[in-house]
C-alpha positions in Angstrom: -23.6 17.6 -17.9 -23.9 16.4 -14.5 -25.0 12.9 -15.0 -21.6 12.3 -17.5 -19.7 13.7 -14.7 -21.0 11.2 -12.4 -20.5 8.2 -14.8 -16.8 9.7 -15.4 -16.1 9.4 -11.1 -17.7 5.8 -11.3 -15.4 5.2 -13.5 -12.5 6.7 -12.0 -13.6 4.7 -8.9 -13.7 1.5 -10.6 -10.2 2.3 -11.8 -9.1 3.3 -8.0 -10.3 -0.1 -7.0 -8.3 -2.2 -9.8 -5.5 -0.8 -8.8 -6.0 -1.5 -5.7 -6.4 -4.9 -6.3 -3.4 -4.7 -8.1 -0.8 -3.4 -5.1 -2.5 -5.7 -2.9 -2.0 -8.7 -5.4 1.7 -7.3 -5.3 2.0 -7.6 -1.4 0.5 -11.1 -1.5 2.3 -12.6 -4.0 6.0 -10.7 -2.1 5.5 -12.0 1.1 4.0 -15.7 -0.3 8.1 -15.7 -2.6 9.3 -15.1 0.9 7.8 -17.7 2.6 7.3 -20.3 0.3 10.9 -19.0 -2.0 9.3 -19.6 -5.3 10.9 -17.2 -7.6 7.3 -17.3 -9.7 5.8 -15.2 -7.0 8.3 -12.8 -6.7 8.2 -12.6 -10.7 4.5 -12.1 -10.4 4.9 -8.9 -7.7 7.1 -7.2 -9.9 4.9 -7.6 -12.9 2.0 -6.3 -10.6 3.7 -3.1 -9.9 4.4 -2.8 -13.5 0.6 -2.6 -14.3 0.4 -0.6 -11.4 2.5 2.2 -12.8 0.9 1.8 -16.1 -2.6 2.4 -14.1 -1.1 5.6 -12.2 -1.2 6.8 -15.5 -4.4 6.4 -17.0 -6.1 7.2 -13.8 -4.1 10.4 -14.0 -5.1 11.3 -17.2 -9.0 11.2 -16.1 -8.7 13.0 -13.4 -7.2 15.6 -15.3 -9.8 15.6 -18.1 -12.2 15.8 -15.2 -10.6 19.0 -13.8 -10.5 20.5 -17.2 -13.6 19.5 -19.7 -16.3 19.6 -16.6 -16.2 22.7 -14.1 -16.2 20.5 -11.0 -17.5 22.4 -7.7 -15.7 22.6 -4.8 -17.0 19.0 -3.5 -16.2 17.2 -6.5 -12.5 19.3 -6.6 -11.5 17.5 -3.6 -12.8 14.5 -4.6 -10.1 14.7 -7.6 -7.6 15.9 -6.3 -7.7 13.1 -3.5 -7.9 10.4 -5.5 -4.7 12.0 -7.9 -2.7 11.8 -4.3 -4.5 8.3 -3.8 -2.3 6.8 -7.3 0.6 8.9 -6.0 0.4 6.2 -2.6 -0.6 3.1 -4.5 2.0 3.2 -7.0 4.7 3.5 -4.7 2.6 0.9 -2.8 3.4 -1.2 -5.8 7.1 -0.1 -5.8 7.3 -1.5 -2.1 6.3 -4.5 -3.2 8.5 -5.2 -6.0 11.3 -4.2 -3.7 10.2 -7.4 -1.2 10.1 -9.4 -3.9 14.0 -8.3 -5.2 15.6 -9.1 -1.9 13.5 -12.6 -1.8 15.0 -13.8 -4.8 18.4 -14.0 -3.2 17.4 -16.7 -0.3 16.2 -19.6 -2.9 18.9 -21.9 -1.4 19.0 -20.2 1.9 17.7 -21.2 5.0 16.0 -18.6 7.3 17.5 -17.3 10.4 14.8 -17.5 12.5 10.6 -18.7 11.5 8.5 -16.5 9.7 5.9 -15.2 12.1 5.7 -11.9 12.3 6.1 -10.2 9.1 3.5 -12.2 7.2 1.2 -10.8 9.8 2.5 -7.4 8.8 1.8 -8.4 5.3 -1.7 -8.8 6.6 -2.1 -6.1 8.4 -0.9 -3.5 5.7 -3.1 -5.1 3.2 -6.3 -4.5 4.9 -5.0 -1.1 5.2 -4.8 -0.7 1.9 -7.8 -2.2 1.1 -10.3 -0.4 3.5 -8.5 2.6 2.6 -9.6 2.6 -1.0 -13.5 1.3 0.0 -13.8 4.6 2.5 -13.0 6.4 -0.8 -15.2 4.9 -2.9 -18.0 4.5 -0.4 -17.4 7.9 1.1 -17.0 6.4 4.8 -15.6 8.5 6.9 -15.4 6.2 9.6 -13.6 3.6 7.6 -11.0 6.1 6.9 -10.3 7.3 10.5 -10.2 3.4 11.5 -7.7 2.9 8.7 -5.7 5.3 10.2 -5.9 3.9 14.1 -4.9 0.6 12.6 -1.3 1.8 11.5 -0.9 1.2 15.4 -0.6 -2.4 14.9 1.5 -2.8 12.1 4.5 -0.2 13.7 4.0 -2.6 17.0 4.8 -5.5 14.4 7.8 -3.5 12.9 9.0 -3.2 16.5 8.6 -6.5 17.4 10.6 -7.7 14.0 13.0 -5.2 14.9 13.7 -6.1 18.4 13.9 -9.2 17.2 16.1 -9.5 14.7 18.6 -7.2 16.6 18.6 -10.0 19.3 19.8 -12.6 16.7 22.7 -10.4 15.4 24.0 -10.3 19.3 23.6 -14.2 19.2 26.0 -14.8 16.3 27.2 -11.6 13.5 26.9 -14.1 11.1 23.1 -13.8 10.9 23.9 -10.0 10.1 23.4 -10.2 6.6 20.0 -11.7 6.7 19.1 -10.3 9.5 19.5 -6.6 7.7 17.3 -7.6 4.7 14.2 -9.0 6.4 14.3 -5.7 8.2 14.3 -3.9 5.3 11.4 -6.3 4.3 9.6 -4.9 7.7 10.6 -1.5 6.7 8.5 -1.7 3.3 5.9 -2.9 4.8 5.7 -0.3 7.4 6.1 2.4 4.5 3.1 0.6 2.7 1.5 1.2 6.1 2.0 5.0 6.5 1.2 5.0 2.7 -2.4 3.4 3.0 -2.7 6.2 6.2 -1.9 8.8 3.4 -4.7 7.7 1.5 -6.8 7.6 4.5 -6.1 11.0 5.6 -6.8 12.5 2.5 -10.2 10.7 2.1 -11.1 12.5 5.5 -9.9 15.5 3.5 -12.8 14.6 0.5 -15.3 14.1 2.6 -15.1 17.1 5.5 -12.8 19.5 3.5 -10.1 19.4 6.2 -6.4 17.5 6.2 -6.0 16.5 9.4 -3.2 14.2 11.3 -5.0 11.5 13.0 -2.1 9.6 13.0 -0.3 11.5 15.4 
């Protein structure tokens, strides 16, 4: 009994990490439309997050046949229920994305108010989030996780640096309002994608010592 519940958690994590793959295609492929403004990309982010909401479910599903068929101890409870929040995160993760890629499509023909610099570095940022996020789950590192969570640190700096920014170029001339509101929101999602890979973070701490604790704050 025990050895088929370990096979079913390697392949839940081998699940957690496709997906994973998945929001971080999404973010890639967002910020590359936004830079580049090839529509295909921004096509390609959305269709990510709709594999990523078909995943949320099937990973669902196992974790709830999981809870159910096999008695799972307190240990492998957490375990569960963590990664359950985990596709709760990634799939609005994957949302974030799409919602990048939506407001690139409208600056085809436009030119940009000011060089992109900072928020593909966000891009960056957030993406290692994610990914080293998922990897302390799967690897159990509870180091990993906490150092996911310092990290967020640099990507709200970069939000605020965007900000600051961008509210500088609106004094300059209200004409670059427009724009300058929708790359903010761009920096917004990316900071959400950031406090969602901390989520996930926290709540492989939780897994691994039994305790949800704010090491964000």
């Amino acid at each position: 009994m025990r050895t088929r519940f370990d096979n079913e958690l390697e392949i839940l994590n081998t699940q957690l990490i496709e997906m994973g793959a998945q929001i971080e295609n999404a973010i890639e492929n967002a910020v590359k439309a936004l830079e580049t403004k090839n529509i295909n990309f921004a096509k390609k982010a959305i269709e990510f997050d709709s594999k990523v909401n078909g995943m949320e479910k099937e990973i669902e599903n196992r974790c709830l046949k999981l809870l159910l068929q096999q008695h799972p101890v307190a240990g492998d409870l957490r375990l569960i229920s963590t990664a359950m929040r985990m596709i709760t995160d990634m799939e609005r993760i994957g949302d974030q994305a799409a919602d990048i890629a939506e407001i690139t499509l409208r600056y085809q023909n436009q030119l940009y108010i000011k060089k992109l610099v900072h928020i593909p570095k966000m891009a960056e940022a957030v993406i290692k989030m994610v990914h080293e996020s998922i990897d302390a789950f799967v690897a159990r590192d509870l180091d990993l996780a906490k150092s996911v969570i310092l990290y967020d640190d640099i990507v709200d700096e970069l939000f605020i640096t965007i900000r600051e920014e961008l509210i500088e170029l609106i004094h300059l001339d209200k004409e670059n309002g427009e724009q300058a509101m929708d790359l903010f929101m761009i920096a917004k999602y990316l900071e959400r994608i950031g406090d969602h890979a901390t989520n996930i973070a926290e709540w492989v701490v939780f897994s691994i010592t039994g305790e949800h604790v704010d090491l964000g704050q």
